[in-house]
Every structure is written in C-alpha cells, then in structure tokens.
Biotite code that builds the C-alpha atoms (Angstrom):
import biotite.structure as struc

atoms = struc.array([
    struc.Atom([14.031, -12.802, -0.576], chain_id="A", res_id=1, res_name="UNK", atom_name="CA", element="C"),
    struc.Atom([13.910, -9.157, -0.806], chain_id="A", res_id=2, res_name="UNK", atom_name="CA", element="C"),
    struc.Atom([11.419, -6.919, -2.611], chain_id="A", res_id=3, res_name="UNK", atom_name="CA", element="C"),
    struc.Atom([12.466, -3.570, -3.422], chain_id="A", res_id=4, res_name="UNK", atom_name="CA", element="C"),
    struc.Atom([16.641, -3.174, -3.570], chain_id="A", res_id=5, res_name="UNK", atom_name="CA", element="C"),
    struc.Atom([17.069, 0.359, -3.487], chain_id="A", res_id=6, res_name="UNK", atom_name="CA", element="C"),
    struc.Atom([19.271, 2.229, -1.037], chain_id="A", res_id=7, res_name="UNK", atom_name="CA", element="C"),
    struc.Atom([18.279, -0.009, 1.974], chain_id="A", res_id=8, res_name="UNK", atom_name="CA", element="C"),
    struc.Atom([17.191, -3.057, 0.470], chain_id="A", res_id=9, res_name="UNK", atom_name="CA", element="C"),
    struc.Atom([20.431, -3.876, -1.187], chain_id="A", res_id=10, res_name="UNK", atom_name="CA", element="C"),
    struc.Atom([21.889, -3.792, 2.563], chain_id="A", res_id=11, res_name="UNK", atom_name="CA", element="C"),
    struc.Atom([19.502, -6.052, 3.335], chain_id="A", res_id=12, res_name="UNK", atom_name="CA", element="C"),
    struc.Atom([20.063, -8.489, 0.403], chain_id="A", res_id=13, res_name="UNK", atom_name="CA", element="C"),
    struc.Atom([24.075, -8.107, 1.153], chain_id="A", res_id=14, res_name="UNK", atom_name="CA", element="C"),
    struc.Atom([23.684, -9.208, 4.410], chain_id="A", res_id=15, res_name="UNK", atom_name="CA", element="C"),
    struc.Atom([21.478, -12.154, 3.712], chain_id="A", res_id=16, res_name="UNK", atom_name="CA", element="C"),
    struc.Atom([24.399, -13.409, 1.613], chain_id="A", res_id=17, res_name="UNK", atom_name="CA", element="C"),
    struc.Atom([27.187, -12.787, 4.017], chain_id="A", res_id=18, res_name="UNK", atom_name="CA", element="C"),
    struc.Atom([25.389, -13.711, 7.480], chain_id="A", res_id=19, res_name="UNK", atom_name="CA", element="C"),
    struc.Atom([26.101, -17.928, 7.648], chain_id="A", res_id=20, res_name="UNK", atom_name="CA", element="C"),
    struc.Atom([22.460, -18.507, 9.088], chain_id="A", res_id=21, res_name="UNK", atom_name="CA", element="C"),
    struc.Atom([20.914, -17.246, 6.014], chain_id="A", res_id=22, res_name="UNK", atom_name="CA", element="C"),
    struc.Atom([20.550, -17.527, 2.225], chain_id="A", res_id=23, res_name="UNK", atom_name="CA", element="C"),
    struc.Atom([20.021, -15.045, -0.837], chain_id="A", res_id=24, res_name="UNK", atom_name="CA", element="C"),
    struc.Atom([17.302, -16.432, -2.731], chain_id="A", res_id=25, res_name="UNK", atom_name="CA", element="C"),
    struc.Atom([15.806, -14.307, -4.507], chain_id="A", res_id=26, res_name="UNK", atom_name="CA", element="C"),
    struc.Atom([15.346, -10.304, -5.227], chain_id="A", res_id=27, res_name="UNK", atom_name="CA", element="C"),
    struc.Atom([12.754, -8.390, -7.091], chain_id="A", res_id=28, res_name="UNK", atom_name="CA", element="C"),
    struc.Atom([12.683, -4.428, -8.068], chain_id="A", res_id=29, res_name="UNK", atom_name="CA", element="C"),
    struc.Atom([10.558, -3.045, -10.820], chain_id="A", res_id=30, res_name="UNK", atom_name="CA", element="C"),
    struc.Atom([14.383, -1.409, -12.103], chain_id="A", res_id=31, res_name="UNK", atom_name="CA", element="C"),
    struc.Atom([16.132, -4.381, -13.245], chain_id="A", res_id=32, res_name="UNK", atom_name="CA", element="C"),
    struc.Atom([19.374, -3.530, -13.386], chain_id="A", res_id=33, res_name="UNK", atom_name="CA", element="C"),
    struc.Atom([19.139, -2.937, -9.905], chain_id="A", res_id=34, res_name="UNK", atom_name="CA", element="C"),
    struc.Atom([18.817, -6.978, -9.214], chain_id="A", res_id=35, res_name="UNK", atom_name="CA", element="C"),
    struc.Atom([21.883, -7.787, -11.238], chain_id="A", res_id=36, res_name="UNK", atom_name="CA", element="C"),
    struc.Atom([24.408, -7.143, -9.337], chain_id="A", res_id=37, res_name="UNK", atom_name="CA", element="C"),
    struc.Atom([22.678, -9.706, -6.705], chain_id="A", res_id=38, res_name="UNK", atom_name="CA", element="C"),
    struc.Atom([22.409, -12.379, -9.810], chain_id="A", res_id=39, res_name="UNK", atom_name="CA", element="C"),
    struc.Atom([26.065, -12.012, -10.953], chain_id="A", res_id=40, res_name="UNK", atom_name="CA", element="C"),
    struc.Atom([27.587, -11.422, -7.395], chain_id="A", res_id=41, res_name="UNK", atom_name="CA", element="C"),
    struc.Atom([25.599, -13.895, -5.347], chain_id="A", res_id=42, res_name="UNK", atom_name="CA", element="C"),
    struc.Atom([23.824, -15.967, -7.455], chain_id="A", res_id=43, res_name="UNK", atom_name="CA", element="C"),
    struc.Atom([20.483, -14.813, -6.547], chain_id="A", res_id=44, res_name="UNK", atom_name="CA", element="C"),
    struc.Atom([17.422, -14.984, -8.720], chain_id="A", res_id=45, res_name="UNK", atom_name="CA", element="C"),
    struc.Atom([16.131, -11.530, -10.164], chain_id="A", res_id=46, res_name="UNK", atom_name="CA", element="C"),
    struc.Atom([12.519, -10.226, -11.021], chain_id="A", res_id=47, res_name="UNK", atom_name="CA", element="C"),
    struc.Atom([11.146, -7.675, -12.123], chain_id="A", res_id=48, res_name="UNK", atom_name="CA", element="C"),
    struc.Atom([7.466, -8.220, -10.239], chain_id="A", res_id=49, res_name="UNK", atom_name="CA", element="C"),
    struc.Atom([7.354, -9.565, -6.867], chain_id="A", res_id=50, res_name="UNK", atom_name="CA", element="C"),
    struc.Atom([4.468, -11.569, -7.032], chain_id="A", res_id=51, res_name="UNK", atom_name="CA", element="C"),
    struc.Atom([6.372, -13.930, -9.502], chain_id="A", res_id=52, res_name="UNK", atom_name="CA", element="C"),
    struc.Atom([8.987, -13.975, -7.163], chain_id="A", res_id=53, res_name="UNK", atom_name="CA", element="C"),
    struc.Atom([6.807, -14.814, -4.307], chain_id="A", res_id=54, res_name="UNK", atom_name="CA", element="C"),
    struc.Atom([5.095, -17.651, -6.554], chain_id="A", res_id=55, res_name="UNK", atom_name="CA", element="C"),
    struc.Atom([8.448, -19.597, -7.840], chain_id="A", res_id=56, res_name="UNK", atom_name="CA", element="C"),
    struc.Atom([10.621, -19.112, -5.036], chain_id="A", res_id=57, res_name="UNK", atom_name="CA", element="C"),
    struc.Atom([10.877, -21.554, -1.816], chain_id="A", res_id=58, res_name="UNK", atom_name="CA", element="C"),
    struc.Atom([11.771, -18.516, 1.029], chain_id="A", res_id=59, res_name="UNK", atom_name="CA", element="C"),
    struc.Atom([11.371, -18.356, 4.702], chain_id="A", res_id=60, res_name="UNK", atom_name="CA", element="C"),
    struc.Atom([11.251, -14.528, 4.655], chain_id="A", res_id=61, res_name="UNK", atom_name="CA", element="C"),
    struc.Atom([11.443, -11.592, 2.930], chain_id="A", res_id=62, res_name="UNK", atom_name="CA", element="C"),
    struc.Atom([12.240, -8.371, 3.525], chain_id="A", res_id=63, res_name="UNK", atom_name="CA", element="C"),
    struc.Atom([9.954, -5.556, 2.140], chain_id="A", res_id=64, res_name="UNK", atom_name="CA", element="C"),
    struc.Atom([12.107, -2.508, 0.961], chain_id="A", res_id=65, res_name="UNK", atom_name="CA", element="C"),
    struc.Atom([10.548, -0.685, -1.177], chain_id="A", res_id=66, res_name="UNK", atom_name="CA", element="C"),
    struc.Atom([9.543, 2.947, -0.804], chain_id="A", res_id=67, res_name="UNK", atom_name="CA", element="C"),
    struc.Atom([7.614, 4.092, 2.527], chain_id="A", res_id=68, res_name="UNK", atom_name="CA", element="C"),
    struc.Atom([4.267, 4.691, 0.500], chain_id="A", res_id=69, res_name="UNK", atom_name="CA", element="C"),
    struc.Atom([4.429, 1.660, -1.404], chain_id="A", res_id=70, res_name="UNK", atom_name="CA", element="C"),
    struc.Atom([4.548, -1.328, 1.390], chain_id="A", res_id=71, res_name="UNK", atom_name="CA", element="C"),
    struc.Atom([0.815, -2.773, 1.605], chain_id="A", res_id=72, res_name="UNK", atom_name="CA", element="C"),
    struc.Atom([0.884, -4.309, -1.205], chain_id="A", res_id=73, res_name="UNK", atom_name="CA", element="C"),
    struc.Atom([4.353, -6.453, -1.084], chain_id="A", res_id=74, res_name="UNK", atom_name="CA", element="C"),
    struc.Atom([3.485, -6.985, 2.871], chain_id="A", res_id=75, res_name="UNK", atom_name="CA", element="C"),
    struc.Atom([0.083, -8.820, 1.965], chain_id="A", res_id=76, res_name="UNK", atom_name="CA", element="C"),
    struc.Atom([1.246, -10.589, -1.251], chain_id="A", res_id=77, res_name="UNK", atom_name="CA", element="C"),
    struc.Atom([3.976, -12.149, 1.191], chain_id="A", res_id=78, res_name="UNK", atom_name="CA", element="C"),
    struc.Atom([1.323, -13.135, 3.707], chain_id="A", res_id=79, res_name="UNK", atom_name="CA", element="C"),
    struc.Atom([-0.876, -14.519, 1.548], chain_id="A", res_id=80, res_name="UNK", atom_name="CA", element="C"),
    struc.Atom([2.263, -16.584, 0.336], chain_id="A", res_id=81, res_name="UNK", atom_name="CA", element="C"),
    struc.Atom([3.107, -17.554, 4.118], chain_id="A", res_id=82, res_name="UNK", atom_name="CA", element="C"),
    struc.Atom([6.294, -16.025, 4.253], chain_id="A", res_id=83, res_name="UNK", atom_name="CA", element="C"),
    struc.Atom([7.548, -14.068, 7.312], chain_id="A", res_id=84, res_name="UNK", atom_name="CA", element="C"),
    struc.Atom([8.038, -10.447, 6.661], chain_id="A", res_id=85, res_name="UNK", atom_name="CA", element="C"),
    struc.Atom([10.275, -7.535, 7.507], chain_id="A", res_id=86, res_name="UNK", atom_name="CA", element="C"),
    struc.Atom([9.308, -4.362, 6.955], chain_id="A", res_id=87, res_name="UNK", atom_name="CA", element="C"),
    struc.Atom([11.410, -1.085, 6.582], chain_id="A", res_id=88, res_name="UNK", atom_name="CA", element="C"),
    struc.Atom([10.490, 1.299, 8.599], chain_id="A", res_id=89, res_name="UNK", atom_name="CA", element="C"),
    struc.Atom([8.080, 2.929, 8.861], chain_id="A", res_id=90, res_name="UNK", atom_name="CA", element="C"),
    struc.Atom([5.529, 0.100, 8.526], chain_id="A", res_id=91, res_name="UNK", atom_name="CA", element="C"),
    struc.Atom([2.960, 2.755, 6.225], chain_id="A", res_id=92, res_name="UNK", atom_name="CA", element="C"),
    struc.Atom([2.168, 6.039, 5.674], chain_id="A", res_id=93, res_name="UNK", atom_name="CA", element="C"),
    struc.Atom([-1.145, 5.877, 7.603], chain_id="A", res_id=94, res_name="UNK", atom_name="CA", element="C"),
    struc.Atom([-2.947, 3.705, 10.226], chain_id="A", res_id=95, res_name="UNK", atom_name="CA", element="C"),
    struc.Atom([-5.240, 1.629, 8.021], chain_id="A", res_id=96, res_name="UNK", atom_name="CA", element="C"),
    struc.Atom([-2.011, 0.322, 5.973], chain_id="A", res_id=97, res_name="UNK", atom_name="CA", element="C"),
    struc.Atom([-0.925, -0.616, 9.333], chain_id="A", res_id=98, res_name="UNK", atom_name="CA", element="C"),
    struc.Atom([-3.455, -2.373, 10.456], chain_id="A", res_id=99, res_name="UNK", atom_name="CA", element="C"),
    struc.Atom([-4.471, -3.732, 7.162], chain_id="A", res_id=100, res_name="UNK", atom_name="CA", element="C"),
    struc.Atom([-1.103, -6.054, 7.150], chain_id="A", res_id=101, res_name="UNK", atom_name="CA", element="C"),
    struc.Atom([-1.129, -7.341, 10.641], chain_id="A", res_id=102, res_name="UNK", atom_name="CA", element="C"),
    struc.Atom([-4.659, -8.421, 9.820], chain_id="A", res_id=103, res_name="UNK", atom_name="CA", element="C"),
    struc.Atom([-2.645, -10.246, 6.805], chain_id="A", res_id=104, res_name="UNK", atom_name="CA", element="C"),
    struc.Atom([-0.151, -11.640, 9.435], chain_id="A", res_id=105, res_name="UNK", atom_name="CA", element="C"),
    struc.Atom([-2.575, -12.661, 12.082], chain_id="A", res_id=106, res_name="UNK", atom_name="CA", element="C"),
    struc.Atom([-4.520, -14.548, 9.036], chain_id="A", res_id=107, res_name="UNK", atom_name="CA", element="C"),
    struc.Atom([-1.724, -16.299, 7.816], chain_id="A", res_id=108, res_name="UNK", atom_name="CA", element="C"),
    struc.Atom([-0.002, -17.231, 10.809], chain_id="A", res_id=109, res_name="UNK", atom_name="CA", element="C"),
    struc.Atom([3.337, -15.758, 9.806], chain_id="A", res_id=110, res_name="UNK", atom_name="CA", element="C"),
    struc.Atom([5.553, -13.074, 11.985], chain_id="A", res_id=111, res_name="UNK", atom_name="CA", element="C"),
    struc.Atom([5.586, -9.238, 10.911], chain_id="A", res_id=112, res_name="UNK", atom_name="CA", element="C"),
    struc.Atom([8.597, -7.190, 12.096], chain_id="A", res_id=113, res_name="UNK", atom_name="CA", element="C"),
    struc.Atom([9.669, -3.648, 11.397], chain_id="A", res_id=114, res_name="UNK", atom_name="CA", element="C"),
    struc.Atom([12.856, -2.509, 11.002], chain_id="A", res_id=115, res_name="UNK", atom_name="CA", element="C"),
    struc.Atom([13.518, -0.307, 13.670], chain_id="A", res_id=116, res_name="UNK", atom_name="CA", element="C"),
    struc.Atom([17.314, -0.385, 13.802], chain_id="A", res_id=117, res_name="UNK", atom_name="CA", element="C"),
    struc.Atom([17.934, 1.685, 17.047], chain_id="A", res_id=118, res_name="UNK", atom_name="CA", element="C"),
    struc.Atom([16.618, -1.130, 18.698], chain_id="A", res_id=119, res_name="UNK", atom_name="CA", element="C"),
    struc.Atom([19.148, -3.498, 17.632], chain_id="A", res_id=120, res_name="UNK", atom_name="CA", element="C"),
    struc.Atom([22.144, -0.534, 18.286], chain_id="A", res_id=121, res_name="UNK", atom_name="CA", element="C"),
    struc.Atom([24.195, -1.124, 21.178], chain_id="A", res_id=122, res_name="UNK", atom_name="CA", element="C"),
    struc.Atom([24.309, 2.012, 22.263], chain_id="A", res_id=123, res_name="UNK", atom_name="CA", element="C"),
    struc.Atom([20.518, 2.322, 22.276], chain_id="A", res_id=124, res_name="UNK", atom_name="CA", element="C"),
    struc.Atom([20.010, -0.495, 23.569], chain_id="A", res_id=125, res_name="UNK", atom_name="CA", element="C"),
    struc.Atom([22.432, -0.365, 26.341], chain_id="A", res_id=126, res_name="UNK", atom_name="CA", element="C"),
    struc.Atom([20.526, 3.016, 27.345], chain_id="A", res_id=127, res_name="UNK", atom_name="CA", element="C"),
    struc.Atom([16.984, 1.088, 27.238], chain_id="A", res_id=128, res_name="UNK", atom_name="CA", element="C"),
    struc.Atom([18.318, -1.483, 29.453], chain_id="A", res_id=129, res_name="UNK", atom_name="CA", element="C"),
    struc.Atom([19.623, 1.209, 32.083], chain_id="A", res_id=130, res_name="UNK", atom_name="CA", element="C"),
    struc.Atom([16.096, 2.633, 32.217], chain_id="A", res_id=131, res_name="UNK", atom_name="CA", element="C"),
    struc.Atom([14.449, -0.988, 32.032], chain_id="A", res_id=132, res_name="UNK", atom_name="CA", element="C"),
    struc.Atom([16.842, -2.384, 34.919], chain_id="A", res_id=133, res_name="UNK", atom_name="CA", element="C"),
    struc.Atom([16.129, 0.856, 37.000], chain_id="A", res_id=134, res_name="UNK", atom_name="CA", element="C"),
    struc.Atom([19.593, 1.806, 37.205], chain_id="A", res_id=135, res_name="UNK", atom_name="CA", element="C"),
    struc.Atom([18.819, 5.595, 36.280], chain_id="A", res_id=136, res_name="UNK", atom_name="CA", element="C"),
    struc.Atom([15.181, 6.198, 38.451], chain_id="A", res_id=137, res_name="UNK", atom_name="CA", element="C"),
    struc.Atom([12.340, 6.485, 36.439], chain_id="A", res_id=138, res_name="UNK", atom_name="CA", element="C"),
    struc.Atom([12.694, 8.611, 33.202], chain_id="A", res_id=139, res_name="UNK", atom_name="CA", element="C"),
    struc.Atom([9.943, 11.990, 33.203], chain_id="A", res_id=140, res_name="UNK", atom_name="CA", element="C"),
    struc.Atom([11.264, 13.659, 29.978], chain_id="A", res_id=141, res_name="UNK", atom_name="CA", element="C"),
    struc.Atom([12.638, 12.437, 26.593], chain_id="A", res_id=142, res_name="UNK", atom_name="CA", element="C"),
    struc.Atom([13.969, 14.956, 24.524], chain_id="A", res_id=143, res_name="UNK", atom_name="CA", element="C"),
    struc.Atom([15.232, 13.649, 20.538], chain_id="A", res_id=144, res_name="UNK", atom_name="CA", element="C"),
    struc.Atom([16.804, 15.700, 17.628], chain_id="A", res_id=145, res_name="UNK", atom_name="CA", element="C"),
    struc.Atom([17.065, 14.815, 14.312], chain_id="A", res_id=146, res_name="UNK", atom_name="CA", element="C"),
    struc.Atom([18.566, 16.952, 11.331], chain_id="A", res_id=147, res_name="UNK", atom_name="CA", element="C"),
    struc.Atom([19.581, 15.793, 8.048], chain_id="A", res_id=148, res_name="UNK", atom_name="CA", element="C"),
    struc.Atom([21.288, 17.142, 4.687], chain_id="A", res_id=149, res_name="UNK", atom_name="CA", element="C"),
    struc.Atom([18.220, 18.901, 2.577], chain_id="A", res_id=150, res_name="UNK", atom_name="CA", element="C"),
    struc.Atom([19.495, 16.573, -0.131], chain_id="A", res_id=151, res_name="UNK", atom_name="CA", element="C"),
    struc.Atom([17.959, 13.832, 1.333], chain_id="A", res_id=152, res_name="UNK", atom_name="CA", element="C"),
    struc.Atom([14.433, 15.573, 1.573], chain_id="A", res_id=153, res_name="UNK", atom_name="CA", element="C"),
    struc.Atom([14.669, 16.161, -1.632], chain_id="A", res_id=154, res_name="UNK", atom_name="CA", element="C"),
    struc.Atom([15.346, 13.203, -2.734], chain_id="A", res_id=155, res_name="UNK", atom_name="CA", element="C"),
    struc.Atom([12.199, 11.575, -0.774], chain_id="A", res_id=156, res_name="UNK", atom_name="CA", element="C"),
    struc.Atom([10.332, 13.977, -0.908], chain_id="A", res_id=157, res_name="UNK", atom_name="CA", element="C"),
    struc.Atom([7.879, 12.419, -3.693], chain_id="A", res_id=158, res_name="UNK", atom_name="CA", element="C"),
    struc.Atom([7.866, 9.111, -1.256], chain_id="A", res_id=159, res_name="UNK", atom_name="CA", element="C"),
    struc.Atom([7.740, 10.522, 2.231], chain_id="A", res_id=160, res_name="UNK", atom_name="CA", element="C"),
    struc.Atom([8.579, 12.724, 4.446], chain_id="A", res_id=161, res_name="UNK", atom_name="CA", element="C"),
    struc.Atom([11.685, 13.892, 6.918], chain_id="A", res_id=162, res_name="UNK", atom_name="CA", element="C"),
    struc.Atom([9.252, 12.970, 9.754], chain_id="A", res_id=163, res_name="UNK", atom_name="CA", element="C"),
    struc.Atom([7.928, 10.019, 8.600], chain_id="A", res_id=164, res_name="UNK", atom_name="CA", element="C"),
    struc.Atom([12.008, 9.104, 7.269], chain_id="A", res_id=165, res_name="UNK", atom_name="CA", element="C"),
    struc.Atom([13.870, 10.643, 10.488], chain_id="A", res_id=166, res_name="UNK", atom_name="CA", element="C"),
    struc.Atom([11.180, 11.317, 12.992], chain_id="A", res_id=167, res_name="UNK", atom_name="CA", element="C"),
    struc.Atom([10.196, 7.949, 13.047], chain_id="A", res_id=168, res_name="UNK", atom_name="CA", element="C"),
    struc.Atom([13.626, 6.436, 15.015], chain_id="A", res_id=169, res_name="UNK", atom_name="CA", element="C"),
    struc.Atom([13.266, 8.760, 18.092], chain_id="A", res_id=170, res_name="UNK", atom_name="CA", element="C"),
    struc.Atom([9.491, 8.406, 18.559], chain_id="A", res_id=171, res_name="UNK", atom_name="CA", element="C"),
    struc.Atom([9.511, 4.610, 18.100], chain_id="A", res_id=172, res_name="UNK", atom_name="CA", element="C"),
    struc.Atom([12.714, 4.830, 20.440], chain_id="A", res_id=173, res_name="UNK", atom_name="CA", element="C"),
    struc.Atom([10.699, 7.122, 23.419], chain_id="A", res_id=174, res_name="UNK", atom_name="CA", element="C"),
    struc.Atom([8.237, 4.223, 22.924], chain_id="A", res_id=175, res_name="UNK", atom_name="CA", element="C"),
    struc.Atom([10.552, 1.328, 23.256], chain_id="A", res_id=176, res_name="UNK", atom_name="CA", element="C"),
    struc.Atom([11.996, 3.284, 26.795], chain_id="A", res_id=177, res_name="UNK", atom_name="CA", element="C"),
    struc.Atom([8.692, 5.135, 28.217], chain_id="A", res_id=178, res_name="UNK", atom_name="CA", element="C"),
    struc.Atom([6.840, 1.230, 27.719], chain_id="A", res_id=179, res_name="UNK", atom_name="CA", element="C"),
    struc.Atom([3.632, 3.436, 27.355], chain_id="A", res_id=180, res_name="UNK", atom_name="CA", element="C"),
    struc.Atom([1.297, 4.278, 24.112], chain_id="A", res_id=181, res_name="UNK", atom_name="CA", element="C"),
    struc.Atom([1.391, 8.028, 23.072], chain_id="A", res_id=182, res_name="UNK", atom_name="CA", element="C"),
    struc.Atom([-1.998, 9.242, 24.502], chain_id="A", res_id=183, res_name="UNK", atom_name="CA", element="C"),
    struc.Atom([-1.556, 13.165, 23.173], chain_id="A", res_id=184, res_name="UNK", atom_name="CA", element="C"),
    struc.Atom([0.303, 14.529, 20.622], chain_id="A", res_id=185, res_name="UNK", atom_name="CA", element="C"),
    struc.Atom([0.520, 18.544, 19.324], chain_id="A", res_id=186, res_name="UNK", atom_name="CA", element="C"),
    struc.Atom([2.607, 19.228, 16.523], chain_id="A", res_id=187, res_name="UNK", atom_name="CA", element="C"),
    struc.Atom([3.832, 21.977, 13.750], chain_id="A", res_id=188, res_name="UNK", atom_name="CA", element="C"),
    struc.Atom([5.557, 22.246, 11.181], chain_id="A", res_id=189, res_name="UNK", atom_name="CA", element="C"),
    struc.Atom([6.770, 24.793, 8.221], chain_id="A", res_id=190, res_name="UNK", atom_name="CA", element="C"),
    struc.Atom([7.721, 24.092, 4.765], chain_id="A", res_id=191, res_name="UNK", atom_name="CA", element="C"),
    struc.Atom([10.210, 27.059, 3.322], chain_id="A", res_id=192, res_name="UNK", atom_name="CA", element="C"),
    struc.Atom([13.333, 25.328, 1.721], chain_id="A", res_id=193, res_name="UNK", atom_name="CA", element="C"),
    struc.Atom([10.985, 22.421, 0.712], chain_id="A", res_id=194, res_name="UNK", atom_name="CA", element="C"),
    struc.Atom([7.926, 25.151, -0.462], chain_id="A", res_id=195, res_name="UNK", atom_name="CA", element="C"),
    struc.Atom([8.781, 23.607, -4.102], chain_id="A", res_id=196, res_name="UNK", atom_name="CA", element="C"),
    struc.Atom([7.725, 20.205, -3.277], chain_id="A", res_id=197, res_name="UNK", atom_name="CA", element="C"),
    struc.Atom([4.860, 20.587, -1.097], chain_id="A", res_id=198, res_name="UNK", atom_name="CA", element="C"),
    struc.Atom([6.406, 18.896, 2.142], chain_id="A", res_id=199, res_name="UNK", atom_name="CA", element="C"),
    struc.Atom([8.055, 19.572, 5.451], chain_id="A", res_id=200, res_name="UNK", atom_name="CA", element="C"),
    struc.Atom([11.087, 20.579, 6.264], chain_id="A", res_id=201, res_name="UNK", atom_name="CA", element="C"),
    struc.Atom([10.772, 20.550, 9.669], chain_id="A", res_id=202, res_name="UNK", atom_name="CA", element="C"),
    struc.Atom([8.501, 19.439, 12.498], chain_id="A", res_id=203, res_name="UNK", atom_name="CA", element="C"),
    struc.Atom([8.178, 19.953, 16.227], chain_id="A", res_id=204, res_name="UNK", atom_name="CA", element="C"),
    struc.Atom([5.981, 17.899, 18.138], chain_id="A", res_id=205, res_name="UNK", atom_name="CA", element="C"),
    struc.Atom([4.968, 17.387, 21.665], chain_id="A", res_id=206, res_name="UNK", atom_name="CA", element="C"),
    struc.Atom([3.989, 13.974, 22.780], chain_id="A", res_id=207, res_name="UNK", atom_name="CA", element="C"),
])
C-alpha cells in the first residue's frame, strides 16, 4: 500500500506494480483524483483516508509518502496495524517524531526503513564500498554540494525546507561512509530570494 501519492509516492506505487516480487494493493491520498489513475491503470484500491485503508486492506507494507511534516501520524497508524513501513525521507521534521515511530516499530514488532536512495545508487554505493573495503586509506574530510531550481523551494516551502529536502542526502550519505554519529554541528543560513515565505534558501553547515 502507499499513503500519500504525490510526486514521490506515485513512483513508489508504479514500481510496486511493475517489480514481479510485489503487488499494488492499495493507495490512499486525501486528493482523490490523485488515486485514480492507480485504480483504472493497475487495479488498485483507492481512499481517501488512510486509516480505512489500513483497516480493509490485507498488506505486507506500505510506503509512507506524504509530505515531510506530515509522517507521524501514517507511520504509527501502520504500526499499530502491523505493517512494515517505508518512510520518505526525511523520517520527520524534528527528533521526537523520530523517535516517537521507532518506539511504534519496536512495539509492534514490524521493520521501519527510510528512503534514503543514495544508498541504493550504484555510484554511491560503489564509493562507500571503496572507503568500507579500505581501498582509498581512511577518509578525513567530506565535502557535499547541493543546489536546486528556486522553483522547487517554492513549491515546498509550506512543507519543508531545501535542507531538510536536499541537505538531507549528503549528510545521511557522510554518515553512511564516516560510520560515526555527528558529535558537533555549526551552521548558517540566509533567507533573501525565499524572504516571502519565511524559509531558507541556503545553508552552510559544519559537521
């Protein structure tokens, strides 16, 4: 099943239907013309409420896709159903959302992944492995950049943020390579061509 088929989550429910090792149940969205396509193309339930979907439906997993700010809920509905649960990244907004559904998961017994797609990219992953198989010495400085068109700010903008949306990738990716917790972080940023909606535009950060 997937909950929330916006931008991403419709990737998610196409794929479901294509891969052979998997099945399109279901999919819920609170904009219901955004599940039809999935009922008339693959023969997939549609719902407007998730909860309904999580009661009726017989699913291994589901994949939570709905905007950044809005995943607690959906993530602990689907534990509480005993489904296992893929998140888009980034897993919340803050650290108590965070913690609040792998509490869930733990309590139900059911696996909780994010969706950190650089992971699963050959070419990052063929990097990780050089660092993890010591073939390049050991690493003492990651540097990432990330830009984006401003039309995508804007467009988010009311659900997240460029760091939160872009940032998120390279930090989780330093993570994945470095095998170490972040211990220290300073950061800035400034807000000019995004003034008008009260967010970042960019962000600089030492970790």
């Amino acid at each position: 099943g997937v909950i929330g088929v916006g931008m991403f989550g419709s990737l998610h429910a196409r794929v479901y239907a294509q891969l052979e090792a998997t099945e399109l149940v279901a999919v819920a969205d609170i904009q219901v013309e955004r599940t039809q396509h999935f009922v008339s193309q693959y023969g997939a339930r549609g719902y407007a409420d998730y909860n309904e979907l999580l009661e009726k439906e017989d699913l291994d997993i589901v994949s939570v896709c709905t905007s950044d700010e809005l995943h607690l809920k959906p993530v602990l509905a689907a534990a509480a159903a005993g489904k296992h649960i893929l998140v888009e990244k980034p897993l919340a907004m803050n650290v108590s959302d965070c913690d609040a559904m792998i509490r869930a998961a733990e309590k139900a017994g059911v696996k909780l992944m994010v969706g950190q797609i650089l992971r699963f990219d050959p070419r990052y992953y063929k990097a990780r492995q050089a660092i993890a198989d010591g073939q390049i010495g050991t690493p003492v400085h990651f540097f990432a950049r990330r830009n984006n068109p401003i039309a995508n700010a804007r467009r988010l903008a009311k659900h997240t943020s460029v760091l939160f949306f872009l940032g998120i990738h390279d930090i989780d990716f330093m993570n994945w390579c470095a095998e170490s917790k972040v211990e220290r972080v300073y950061a800035e940023s400034v807000s000019r061509a995004l003034r008008d909606m009260e967010t970042g535009d960019s962000y600089l950060a030492l970790i």
